[in-house]
Kinemage of the C-alpha trace (Angstrom):
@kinemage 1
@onewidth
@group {chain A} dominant
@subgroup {mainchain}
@vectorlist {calphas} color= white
{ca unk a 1} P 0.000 0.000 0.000
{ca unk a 2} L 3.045 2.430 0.402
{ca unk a 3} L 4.133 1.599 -3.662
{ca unk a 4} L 5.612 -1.881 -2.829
{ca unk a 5} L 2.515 -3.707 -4.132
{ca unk a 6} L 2.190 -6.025 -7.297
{ca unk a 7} L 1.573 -3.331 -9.814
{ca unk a 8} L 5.280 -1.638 -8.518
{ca unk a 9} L 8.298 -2.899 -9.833
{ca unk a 10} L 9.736 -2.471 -6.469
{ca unk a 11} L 8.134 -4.986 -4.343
{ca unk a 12} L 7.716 -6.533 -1.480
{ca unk a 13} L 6.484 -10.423 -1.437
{ca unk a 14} L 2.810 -10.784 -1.315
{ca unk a 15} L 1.811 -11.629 2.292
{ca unk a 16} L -0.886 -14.586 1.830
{ca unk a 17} L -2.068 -15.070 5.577
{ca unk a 18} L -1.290 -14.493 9.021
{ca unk a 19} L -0.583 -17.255 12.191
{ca unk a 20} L -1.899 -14.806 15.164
{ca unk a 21} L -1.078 -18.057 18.087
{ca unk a 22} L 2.460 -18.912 16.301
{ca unk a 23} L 3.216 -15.765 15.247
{ca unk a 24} L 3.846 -16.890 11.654
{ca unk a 25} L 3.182 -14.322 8.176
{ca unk a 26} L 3.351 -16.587 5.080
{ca unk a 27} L 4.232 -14.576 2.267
{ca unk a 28} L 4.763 -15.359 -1.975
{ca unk a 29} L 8.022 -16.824 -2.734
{ca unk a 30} L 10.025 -13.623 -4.336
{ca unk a 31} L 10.718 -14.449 -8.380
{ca unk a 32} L 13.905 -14.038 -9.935
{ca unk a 33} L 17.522 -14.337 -8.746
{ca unk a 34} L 19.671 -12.850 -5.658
{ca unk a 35} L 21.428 -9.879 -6.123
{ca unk a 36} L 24.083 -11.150 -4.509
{ca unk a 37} L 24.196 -14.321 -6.794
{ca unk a 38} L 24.112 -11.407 -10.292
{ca unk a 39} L 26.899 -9.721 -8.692
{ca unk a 40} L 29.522 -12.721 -8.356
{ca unk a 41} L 28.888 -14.058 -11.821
{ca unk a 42} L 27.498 -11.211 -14.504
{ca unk a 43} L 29.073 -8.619 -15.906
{ca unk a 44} L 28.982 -5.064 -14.166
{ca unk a 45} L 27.095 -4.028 -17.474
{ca unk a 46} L 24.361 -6.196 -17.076
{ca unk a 47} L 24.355 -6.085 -13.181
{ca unk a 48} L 24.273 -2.270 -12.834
{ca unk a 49} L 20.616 -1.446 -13.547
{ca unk a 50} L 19.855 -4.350 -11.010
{ca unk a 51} L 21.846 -2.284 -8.158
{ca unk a 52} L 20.178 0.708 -9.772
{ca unk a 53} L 16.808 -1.494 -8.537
{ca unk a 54} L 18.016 -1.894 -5.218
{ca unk a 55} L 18.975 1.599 -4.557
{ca unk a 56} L 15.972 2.533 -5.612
{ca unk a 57} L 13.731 0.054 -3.591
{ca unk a 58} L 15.911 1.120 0.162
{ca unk a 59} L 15.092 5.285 -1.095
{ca unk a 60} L 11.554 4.583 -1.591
{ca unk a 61} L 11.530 2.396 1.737
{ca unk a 62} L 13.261 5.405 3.744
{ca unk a 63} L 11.098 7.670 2.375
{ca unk a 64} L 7.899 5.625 3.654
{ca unk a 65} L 6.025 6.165 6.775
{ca unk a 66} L 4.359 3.740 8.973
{ca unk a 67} L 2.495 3.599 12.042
{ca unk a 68} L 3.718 2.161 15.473
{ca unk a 69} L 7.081 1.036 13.773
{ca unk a 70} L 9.891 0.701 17.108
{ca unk a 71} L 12.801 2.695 17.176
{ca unk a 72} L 16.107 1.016 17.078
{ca unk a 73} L 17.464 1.437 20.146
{ca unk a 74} L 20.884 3.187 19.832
{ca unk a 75} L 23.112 0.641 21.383
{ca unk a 76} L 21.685 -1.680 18.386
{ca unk a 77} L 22.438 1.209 15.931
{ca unk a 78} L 25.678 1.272 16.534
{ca unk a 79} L 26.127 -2.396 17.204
{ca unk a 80} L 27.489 -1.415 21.039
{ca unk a 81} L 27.057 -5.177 22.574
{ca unk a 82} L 28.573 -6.803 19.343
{ca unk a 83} L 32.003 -4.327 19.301
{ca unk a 84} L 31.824 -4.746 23.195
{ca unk a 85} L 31.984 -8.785 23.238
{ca unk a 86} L 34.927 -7.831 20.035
{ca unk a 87} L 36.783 -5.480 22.301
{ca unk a 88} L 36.801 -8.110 25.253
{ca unk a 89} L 37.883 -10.886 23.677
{ca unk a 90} L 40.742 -8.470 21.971
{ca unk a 91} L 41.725 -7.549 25.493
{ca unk a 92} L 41.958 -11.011 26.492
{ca unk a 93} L 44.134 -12.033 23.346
{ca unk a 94} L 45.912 -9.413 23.674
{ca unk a 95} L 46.134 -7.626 27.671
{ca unk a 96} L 48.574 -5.016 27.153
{ca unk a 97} L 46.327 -3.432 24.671
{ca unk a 98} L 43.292 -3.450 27.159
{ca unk a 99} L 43.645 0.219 27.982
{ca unk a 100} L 43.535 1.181 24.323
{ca unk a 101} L 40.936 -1.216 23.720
{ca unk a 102} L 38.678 0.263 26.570
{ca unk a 103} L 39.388 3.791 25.677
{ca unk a 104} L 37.836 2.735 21.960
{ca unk a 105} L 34.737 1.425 23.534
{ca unk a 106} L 34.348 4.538 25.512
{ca unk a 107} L 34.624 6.992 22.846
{ca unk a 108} L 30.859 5.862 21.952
{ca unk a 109} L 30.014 8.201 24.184
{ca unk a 110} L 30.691 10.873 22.221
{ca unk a 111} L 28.679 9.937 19.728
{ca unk a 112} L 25.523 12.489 18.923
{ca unk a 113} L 22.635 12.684 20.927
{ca unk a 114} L 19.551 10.747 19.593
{ca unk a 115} L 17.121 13.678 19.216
{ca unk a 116} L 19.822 14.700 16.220
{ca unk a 117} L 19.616 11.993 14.044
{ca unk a 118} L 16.626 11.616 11.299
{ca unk a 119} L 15.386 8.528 12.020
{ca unk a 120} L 13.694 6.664 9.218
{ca unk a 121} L 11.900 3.558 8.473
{ca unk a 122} L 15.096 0.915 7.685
{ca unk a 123} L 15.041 -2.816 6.485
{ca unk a 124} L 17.867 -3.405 9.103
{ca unk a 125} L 19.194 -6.384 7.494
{ca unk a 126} L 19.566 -4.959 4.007
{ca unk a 127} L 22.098 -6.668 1.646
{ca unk a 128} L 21.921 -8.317 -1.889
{ca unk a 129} L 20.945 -11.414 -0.406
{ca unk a 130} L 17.762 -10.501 0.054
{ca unk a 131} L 17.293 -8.695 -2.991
{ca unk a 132} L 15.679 -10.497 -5.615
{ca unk a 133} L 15.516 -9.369 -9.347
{ca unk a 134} L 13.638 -10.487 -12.242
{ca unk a 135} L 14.259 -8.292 -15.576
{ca unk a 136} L 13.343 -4.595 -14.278
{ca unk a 137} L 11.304 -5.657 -11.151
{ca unk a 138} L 13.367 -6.154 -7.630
{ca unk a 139} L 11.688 -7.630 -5.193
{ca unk a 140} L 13.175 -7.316 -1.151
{ca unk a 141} L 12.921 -10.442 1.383
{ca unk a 142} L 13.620 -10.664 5.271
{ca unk a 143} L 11.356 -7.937 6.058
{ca unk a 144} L 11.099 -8.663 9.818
{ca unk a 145} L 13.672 -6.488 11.407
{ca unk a 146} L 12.001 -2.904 9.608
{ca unk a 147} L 12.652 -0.185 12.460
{ca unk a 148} L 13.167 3.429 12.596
{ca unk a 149} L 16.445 3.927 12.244
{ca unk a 150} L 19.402 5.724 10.563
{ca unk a 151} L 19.243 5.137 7.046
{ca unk a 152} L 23.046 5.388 6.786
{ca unk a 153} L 23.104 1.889 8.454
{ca unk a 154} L 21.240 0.315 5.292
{ca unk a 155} L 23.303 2.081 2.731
{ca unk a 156} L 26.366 0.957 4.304
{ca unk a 157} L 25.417 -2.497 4.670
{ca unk a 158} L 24.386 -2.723 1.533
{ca unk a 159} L 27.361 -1.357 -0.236
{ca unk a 160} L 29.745 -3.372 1.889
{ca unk a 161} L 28.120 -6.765 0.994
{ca unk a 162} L 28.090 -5.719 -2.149
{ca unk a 163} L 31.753 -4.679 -3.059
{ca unk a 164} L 32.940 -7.793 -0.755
{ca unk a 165} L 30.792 -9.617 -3.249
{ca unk a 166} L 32.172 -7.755 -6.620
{ca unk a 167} L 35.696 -7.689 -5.046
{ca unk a 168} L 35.673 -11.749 -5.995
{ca unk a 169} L 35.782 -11.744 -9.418
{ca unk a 170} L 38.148 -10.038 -11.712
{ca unk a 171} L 38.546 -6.358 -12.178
{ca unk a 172} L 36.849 -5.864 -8.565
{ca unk a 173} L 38.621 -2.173 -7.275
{ca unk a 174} L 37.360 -0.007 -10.510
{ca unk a 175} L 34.152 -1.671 -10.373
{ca unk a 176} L 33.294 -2.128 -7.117
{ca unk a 177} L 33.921 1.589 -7.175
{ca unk a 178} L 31.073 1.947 -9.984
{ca unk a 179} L 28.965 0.361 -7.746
{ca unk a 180} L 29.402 2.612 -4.816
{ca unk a 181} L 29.172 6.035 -7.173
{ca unk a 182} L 26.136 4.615 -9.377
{ca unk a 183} L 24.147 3.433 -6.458
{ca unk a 184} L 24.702 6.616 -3.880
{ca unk a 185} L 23.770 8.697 -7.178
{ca unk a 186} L 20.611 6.590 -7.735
{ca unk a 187} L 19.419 6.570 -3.791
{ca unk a 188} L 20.232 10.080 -3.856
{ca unk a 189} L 17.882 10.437 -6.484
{ca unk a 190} L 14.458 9.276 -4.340
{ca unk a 191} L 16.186 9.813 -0.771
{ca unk a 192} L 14.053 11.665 1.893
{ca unk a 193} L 17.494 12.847 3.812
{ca unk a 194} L 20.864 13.713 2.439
């Protein structure tokens, strides 16, 4: 209802029923092939106007409103517990470094206040895995993490699946760097926020 529908070619799947007691949404398989799949094995010619897609899809999706949609909390938007439990097993490895270490994990304090960031509804999970493409229409699965968030945190996971992806076949650095310029340009495009 908020242009992902079957008459967009930016989709979601069709949801065909809900499970209230086991919590369960069955949805329409998605058609077509991973993104991530097109990006290991076809050219960057023909793979371009599929990341094109995708770039697309995320602006439209940050650019949508819902209601009663959670906020991510912040110490999940910055991934606080994950770098902790990284940090401590560093410092373990490694204890001389433990003040250094700790000093890193600290400086998340200084990061900005909530009430400045612009947060926007996110896919949270967003990579070319769960993109699916079928000739012009790109269709996004994994759906059940959506949260209001900063829409930097999609972009980037996105574009760093997606070089790490290119970077494995030949002639990855110059177009892996396509990739970034072409998609920022085409998010940029339909993108509520700078």
């Amino acid at each position: 209802e908020n242009g992902f529908g079957p008459g967009s070619s930016l989709r979601v799947p069709e949801p065909l029923g809900f499970c209230a007691k086991e919590n369960l949404l069955l949805m329409r398989a998605a058609r077509g092939r991973p993104l991530a799949t097109l990006l290991v094995h076809e050219p960057i010619e023909q793979v371009m106007p599929d990341v094109l897609a995708a770039a697309r899809w995320l602006a439209r999706l940050h650019a949508s409103t819902l209601a009663d949609i959670p906020r991510e909390p912040a110490c999940n938007r910055v991934k606080v517990f994950e770098l902790a439990d990284r940090l401590g097993k560093a410092a373990a490895a490694h204890p001389a470094e433990m003040t250094l270490l700790l000093d890193h994990l600290q400086r998340l304090r200084t990061l900005p206040p909530e009430t400045h960031l612009a947060l926007v509804l996110t896919h949270g999970q967003y990579t070319p895995a769960n993109v699916f493409v079928d000739g012009p229409d790109a269709v996004v699965i994994d759906l059940d993490r959506i949260n209001l968030s900063d829409p930097a945190k999609d972009v980037a996971l996105f574009l760093s699946r997606a070089t790490a992806l290119r970077a494995k076949k030949a002639g990855g650095q110059e177009e892996c760097e396509q990739l970034v310029c072409e998609f920022l340009d085409a998010y940029r495009e339909d993108a509520p926020l700078p």
